[in-house]
MMTF fields as JSON, N, C-alpha, C and O atoms, coordinates in Angstrom:
{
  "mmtfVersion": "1.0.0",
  "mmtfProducer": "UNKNOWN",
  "numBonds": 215,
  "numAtoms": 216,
  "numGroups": 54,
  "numChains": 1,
  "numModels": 1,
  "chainsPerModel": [1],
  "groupsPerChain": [54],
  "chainIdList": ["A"],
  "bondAtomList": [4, 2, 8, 6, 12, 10, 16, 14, 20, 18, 24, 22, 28, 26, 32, 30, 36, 34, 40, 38, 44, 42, 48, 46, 52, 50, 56, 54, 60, 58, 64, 62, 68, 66, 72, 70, 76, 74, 80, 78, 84, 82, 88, 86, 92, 90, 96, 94, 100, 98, 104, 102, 108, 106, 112, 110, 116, 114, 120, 118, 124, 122, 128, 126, 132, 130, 136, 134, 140, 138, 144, 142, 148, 146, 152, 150, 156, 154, 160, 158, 164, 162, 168, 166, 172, 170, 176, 174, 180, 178, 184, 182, 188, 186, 192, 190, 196, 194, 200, 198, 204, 202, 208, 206, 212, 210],
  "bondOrderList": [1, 1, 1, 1, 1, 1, 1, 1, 1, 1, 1, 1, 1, 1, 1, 1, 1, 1, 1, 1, 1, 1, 1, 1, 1, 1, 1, 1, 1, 1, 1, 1, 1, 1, 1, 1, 1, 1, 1, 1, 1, 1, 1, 1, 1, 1, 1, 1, 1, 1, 1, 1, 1],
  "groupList": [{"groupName": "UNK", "atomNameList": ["N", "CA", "C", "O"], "elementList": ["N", "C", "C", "O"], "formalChargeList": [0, 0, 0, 0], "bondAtomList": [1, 0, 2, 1, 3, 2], "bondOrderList": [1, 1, 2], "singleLetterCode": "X", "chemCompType": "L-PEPTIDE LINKING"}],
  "groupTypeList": [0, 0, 0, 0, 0, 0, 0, 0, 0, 0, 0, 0, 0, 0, 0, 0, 0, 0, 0, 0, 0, 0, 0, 0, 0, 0, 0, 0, 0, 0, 0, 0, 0, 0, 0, 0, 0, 0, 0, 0, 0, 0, 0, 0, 0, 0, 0, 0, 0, 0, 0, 0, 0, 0],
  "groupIdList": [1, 2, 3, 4, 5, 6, 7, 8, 9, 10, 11, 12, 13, 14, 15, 16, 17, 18, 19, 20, 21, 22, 23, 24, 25, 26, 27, 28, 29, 30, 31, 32, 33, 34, 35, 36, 37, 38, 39, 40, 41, 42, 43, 44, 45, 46, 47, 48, 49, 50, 51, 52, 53, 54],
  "secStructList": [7, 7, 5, 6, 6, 5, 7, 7, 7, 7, 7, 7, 7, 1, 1, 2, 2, 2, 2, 2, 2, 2, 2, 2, 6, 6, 6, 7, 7, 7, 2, 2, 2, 2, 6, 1, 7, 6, 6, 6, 7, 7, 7, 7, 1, 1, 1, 6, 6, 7, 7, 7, 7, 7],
  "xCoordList": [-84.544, -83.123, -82.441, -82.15, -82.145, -80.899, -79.073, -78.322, -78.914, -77.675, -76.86, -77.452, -75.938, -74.65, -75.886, -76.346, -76.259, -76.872, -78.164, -78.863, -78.727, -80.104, -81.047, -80.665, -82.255, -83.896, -84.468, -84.69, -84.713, -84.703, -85.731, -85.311, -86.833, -87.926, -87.912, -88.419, -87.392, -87.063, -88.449, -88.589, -89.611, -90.517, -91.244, -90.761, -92.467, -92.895, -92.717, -93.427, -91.897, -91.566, -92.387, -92.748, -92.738, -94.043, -93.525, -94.208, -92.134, -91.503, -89.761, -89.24, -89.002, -87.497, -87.298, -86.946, -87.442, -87.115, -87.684, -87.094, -88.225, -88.616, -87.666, -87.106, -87.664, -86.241, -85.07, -84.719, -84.567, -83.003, -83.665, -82.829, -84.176, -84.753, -84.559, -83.86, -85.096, -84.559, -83.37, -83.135, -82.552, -81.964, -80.544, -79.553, -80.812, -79.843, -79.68, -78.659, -81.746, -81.415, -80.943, -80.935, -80.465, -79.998, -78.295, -77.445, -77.961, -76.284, -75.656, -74.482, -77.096, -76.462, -76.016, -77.074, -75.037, -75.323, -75.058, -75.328, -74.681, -74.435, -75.53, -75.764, -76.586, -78.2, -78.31, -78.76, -77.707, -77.818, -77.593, -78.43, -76.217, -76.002, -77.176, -77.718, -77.267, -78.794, -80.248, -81.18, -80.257, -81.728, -81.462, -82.27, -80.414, -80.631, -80.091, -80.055, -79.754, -79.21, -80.588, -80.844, -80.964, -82.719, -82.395, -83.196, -81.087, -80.492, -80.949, -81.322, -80.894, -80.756, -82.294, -83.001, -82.695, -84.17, -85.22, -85.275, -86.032, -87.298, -88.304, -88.585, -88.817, -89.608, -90.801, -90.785, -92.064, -93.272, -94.365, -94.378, -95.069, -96.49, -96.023, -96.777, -94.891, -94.493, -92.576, -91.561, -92.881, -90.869, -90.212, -90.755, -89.48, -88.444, -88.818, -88.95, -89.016, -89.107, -90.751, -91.225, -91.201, -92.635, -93.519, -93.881, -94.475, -94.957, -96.802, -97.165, -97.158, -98.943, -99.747, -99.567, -100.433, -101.471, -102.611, -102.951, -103.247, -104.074, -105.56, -106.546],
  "yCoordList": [10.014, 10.162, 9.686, 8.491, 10.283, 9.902, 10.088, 11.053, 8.653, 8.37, 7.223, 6.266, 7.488, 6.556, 6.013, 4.882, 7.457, 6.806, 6.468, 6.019, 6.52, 5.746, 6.418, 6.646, 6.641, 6.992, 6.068, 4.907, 6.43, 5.384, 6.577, 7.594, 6.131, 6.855, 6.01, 4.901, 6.598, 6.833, 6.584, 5.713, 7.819, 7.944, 9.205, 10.168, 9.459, 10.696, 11.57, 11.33, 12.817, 13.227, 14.395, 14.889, 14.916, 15.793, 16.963, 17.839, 16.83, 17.718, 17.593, 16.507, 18.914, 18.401, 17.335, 16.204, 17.566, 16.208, 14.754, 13.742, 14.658, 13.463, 13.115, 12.05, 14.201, 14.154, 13.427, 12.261, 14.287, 13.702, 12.478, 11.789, 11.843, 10.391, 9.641, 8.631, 9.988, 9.257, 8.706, 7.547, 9.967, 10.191, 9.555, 8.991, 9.826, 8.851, 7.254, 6.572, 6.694, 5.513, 4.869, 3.649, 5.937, 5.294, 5.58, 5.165, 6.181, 6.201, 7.618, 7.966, 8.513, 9.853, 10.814, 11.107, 11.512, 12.544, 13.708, 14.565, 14.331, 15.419, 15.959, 16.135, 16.422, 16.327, 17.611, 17.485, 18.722, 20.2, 20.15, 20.349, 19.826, 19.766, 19.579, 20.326, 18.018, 17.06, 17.949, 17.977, 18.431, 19.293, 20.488, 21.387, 20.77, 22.091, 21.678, 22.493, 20.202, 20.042, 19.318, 18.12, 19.959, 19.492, 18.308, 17.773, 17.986, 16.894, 15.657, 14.553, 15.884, 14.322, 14.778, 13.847, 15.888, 15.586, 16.378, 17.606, 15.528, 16.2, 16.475, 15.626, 17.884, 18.651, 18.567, 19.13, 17.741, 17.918, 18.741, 18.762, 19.262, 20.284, 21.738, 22.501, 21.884, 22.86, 23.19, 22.581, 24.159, 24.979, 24.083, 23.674, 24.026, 23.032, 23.793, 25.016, 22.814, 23.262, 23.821, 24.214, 23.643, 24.028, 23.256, 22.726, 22.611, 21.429, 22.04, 23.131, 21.556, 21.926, 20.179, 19.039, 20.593, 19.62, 19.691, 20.727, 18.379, 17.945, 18.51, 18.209],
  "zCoordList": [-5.271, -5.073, -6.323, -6.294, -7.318, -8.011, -7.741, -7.598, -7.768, -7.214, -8.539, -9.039, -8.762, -9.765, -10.807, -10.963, -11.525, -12.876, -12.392, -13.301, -11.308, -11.287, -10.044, -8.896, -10.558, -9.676, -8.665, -9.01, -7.533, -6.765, -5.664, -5.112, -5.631, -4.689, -3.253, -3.088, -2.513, -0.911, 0.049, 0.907, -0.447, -0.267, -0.058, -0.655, 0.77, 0.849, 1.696, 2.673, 1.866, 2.848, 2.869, 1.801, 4.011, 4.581, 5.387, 5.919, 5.393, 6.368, 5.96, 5.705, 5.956, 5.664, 6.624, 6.288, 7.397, 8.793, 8.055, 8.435, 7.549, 7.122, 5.813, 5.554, 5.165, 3.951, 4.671, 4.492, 5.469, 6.233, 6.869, 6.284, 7.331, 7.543, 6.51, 6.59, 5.486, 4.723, 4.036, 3.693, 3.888, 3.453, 4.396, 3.933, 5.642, 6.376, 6.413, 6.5, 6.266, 5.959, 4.697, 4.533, 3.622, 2.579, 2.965, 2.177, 3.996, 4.163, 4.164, 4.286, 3.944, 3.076, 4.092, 4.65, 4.693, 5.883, 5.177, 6.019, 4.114, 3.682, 3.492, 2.297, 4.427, 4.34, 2.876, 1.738, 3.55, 3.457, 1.608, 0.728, 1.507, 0.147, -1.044, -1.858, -0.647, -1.262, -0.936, -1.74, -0.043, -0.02, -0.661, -0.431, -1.507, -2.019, -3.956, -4.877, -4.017, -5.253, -6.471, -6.593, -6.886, -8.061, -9.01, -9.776, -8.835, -9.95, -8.752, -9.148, -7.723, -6.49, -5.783, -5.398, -5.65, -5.181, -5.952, -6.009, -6.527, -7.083, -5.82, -4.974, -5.852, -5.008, -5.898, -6.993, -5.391, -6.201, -5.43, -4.2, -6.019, -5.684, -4.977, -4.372, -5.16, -4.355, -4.58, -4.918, -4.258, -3.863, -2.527, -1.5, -2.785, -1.664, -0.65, -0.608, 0.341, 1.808, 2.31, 3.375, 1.136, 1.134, 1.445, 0.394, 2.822, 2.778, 3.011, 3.451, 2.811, 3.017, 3.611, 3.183, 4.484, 4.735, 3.762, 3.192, 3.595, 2.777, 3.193, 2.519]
}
């Protein structure tokens, strides 16, 4: 999550539902916005919204 100048890892989310979990416990409700903005969430191993089991 980058927020006012600064990177701050939330954690691993495995599912959008687990994104907005997080994302609420940091205060955030504008879920939709933030899951579609690449400046506030880095999407790794994959395209947003893309989740795969191990």
């Amino acid at each position: 999550m980058h927020s006012s100048g600064r990177a701050e890892i939330l954690g691993t989310a495995y599912s959008d539902h687990d994104l907005v979990v997080f994302l609420e416990g940091a205060g955030i409700t504008d879920h939709e916005a933030i899951l579609e903005d690449p400046q506030r969430v880095e999407w790794r191993g994959g395209s947003a919204h893309e989740f795969h089991g191990a």
